[in-house]
C-alpha positions in Angstrom: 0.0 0.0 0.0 2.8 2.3 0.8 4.1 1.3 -2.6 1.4 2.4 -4.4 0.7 5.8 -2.8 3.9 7.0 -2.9 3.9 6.2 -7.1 0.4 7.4 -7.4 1.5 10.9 -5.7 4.4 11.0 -7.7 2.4 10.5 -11.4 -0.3 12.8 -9.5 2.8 15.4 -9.1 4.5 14.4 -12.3 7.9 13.5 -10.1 11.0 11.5 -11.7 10.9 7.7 -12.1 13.9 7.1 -10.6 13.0 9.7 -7.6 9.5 8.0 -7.0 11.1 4.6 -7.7 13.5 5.0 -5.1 10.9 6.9 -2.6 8.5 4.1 -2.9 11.5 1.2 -2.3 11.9 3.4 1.2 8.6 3.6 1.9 8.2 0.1 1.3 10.9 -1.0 3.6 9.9 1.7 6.4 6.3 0.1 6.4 7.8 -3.5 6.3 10.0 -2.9 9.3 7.1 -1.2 11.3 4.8 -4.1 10.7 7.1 -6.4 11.3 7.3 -4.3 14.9 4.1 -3.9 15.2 3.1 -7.7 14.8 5.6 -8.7 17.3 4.5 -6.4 20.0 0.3 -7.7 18.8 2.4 -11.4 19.3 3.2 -10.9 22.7 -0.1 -9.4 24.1 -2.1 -12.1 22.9 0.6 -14.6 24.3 0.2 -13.0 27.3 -3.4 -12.4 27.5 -3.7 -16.6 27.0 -0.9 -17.4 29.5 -2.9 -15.2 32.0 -6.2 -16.8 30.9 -4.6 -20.4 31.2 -3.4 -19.8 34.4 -6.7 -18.3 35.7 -8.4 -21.1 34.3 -6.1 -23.4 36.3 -5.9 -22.2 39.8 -10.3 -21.9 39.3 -9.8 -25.4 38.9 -7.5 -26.1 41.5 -9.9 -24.7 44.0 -12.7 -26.5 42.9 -10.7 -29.7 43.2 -8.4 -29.3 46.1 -7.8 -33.1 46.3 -6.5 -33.6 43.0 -2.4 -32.8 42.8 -2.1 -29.4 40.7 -0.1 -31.5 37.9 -3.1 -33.7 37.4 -5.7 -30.6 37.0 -2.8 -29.2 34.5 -3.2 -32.5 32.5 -7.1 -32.1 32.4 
């Protein structure tokens, strides 16, 4: 996407090839790097959130059960 609008705005603005070539190549990398950010920080929240969930679920069990070792309500 970042591609495209920076070759659009450069026929729009009648700009170089080689000038709106290059521009678009470094917009195009700048967006690639912040996605690639961007998912790895969205990775780890939703990581989190489900480790946090998990072990919520788990220690609700583990009172409801308070017999059963807290490995075998783990397996469950």
């Amino acid at each position: 996407m970042a591609f495209a609008t920076v070759v659009i705005h450069g026929a729009i603005h009648q700009a170089g090839i080689e000038a709106t070539v290059l521009r678009a190549v470094g917009m195009l990398i700048g967006f690639g790097v912040l996605g690639f950010m961007l998912g790895n920080v969205a990775e780890n929240v939703v990581d989190e959130s489900v480790r946090a969930k998990m072990a919520q679920e788990l220690a609700r069990r583990a009172a409801e059960n308070p017999e059963v070792p807290a490995n075998a309500v783990a397996k469950a």
